[in-house]
N, C-alpha and C positions, 0 to 999 in steps of 0.2 A: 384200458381206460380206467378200470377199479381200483387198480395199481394208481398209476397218476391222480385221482382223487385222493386216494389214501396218503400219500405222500405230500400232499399240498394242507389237508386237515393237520399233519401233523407239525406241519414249519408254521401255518397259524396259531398253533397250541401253543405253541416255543415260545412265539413272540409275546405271547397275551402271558404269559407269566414272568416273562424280563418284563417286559412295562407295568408289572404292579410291584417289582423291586426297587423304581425311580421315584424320590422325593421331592417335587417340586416346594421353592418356597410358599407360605402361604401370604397374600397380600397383603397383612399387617403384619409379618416378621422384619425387624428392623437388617438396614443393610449396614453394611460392614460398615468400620467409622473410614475417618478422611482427616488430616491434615489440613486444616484452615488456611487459605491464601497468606494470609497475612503472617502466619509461623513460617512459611518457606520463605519469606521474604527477611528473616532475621538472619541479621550478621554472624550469630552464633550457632553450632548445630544444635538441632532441639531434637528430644527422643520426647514423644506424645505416646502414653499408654492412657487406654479409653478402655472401661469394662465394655463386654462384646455387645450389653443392649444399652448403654448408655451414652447419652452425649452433652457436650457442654453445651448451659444454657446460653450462652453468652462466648461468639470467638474471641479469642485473643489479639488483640490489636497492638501494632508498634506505633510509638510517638519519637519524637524525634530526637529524643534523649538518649533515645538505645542504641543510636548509632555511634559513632567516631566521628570528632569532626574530619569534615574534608579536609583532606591534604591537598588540593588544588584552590590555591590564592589567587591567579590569574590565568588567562593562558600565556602570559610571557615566561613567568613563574615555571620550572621542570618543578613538578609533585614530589619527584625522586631527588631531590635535594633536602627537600624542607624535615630531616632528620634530626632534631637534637641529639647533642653529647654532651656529656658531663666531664669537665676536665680539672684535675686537681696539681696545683703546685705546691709544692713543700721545699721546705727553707729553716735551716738551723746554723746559728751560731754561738759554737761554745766558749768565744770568749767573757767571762764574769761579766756581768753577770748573765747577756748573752740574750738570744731573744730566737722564739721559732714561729715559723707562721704556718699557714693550711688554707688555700685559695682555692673551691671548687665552683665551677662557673660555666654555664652555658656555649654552647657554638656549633653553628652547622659546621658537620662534617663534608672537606672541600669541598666549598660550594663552588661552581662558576659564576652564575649569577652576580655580578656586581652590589646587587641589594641587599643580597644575604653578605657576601663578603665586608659592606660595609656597618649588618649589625656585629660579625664577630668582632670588629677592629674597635666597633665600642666597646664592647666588653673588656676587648683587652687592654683599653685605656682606663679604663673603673678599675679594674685590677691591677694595673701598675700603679696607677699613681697613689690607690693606698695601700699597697706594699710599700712604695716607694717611701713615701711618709713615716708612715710605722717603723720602717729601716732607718732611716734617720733619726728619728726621736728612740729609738733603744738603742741606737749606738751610743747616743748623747746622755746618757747614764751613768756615773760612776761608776767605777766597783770598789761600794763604800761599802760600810756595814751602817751606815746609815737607812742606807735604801731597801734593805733588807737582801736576800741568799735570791728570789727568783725570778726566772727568768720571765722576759715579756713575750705574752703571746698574741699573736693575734689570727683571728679563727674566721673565715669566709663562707658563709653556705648561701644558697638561690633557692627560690621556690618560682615557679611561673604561673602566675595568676591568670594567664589571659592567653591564649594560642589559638587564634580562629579569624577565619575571614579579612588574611592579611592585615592582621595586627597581635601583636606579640608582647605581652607587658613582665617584666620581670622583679623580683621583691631581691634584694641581695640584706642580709640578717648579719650586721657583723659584731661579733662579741672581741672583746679590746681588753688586753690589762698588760699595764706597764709595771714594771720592777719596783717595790718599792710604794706602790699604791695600796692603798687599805681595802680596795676589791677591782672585781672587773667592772666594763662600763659596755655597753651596746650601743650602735646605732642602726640607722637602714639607710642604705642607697637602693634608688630604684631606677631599671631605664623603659622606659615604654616608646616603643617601632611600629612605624609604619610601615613592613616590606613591601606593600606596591609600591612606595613612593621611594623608599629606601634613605628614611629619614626618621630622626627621632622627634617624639612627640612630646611638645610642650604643652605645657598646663593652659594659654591664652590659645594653644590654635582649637581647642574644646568646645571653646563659647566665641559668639557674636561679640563681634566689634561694638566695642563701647558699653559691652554688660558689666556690672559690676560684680563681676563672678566671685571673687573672695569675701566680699560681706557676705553670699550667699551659702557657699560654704563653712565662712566661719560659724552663720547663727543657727544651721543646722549642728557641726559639731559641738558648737558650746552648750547649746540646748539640750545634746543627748549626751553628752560626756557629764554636765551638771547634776539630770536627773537621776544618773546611775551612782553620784558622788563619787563621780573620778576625775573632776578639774580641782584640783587645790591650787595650780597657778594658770590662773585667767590669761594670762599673757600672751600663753602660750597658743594661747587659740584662736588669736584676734587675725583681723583678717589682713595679715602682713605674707608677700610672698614665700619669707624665708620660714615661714608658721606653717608651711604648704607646700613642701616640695619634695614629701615622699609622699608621693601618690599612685596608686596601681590600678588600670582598666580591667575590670571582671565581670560577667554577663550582665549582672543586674544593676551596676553601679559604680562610684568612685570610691576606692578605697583609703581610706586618709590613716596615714600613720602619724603617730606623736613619738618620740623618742624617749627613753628616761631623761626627767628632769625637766621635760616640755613643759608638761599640764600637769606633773604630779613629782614626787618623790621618787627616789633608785627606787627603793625598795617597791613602787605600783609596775614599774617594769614598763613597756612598749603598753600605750593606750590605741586602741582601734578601732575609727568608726566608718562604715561604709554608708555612704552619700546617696540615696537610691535615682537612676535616670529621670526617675519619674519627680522630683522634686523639683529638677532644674532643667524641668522642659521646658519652660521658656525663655531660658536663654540659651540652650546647645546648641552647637552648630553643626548640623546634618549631613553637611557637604563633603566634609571630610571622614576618614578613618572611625572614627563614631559613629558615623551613619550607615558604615556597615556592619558594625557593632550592635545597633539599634535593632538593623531590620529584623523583620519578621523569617 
């Protein structure tokens, strides 16, 4: 029995000196940090280093900027189409005085979709037919020495101003010099799509029937082109269609181009003003390809 006592005192003694080797925390030691809801929720991977008692006053919040736009336009729309490419054609001829071109230009890569198939078929009619042009007028060159030794070129780039919510606005930048001319020349073609509809957009399906939408645009751009003194030719700005017809859809607004020699001198180059939504909200029309452009 003295034995058995003795042997139970001693596995009590054991234990009472393990349990004063264990450190519990103390109720105000801070706990380990944490990963904010709102960082796991970002598109990109984020590495969060926190000093071990320290934490941010304020989480990190995403807004709706830091995502990508959706690639789902409709549900008729495959997402897995809506891929741009970038495509370049080249063209030289060496006959005197001779003429090379460089065409880089938009297009979904085979689309089935009918909608998409018929924005690339615009593009590829903007791009023939001023090649085609261009081809013709530098064939029709002599080879004098009048006209001077070089060749004509002419040079194609795109920039896409607008890619969201089934509408697509594109800027094409083309810089021009024929044989024989005392410099190059620039202008802009533009086409703006509506691929749900699978149609291009003109400048009158923007505004309400019966708005007088080009005095509206004109007196905003002569107003701010004025105050910066970059209209030296007034003309150029008045409110006539053909004064208006490079224009590109971008989040905030209408972007209005003038070409050399529109509203100014070669040498002021491409003049540009953008039209804000919010000036010509009462006359937009909502219904269409704009109004999802608008929405919130």
């Amino acid at each position: 029995m003295k034995q058995a006592l003795k042997s139970l005192f001693m596995v009590g003694l054991l234990l009472g000196v393990m349990a004063c080797q264990i450190n519990f925390p103390a109720p105000d030691d801070d706990p380990l940090p944490t990963i904010p809801l709102e960082t796991m929720a970002s598109t990109e991977p984020a590495t969060v280093t926190l000093p071990p008692t320290e934490f941010p006053t304020v989480a990190p919040t995403i807004t709706a900027t830091n995502f990508p736009p959706t690639l789902t336009i409709d549900p008729v729309l495959d997402a897995s189409q809506l891929m741009l490419e970038s495509r370049t054609h080249t063209e030289e001829n060496s006959t005197l005085p001779g003429y090379r071109l460089s065409s880089t230009y938009p297009v979904f890569t085979a689309p089935i979709d009918e909608r998409l198939t018929n924005f690339n078929l615009e593009v590829e009619e903007i791009i023939v037919n001023m090649e085609a042009s261009f081809r013709t007028d530098a064939n029709a060159i002599p080879n004098d020495p009048n006209f001077g030794p070089n060749q004509s070129i002419l040079d194609i780039q795109y920039q896409v101003m607008y890619f969201e919510r089934g509408v697509i606005s594109i800027y094409f930048n083309i810089s021009l010099y024929m044989s024989g001319a005392a410099h190059p020349n620039g202008f802009s073609v533009v086409l703006n799509y509506d691929l749900v509809e699978g149609a291009r957009i003109n400048m009158v399906d923007l505004f309400l029937s019966g708005s007088n939408y080009l005095t509206a645009l004109s007196d905003y751009c002569t107003t701010n082109l004025a105050s910066q003194g970059r209209l030296e030719f007034p003309a150029g700005a008045l409110p006539d269609e053909v004064n208006y017809k490079s224009w590109n859809i971008t989040p905030t607004g209408l972007r209005i181009t003038f070409d050399p020699y529109q509203v100014g001198p070669y040498a002021m180059g491409f003049q540009v003003v953008d039209v804000p939504y919010a000036d010509l909200s009462s006359i937009l029309r909502l219904d269409g390809a704009l109004g999802r452009v608008m929405a919130p």
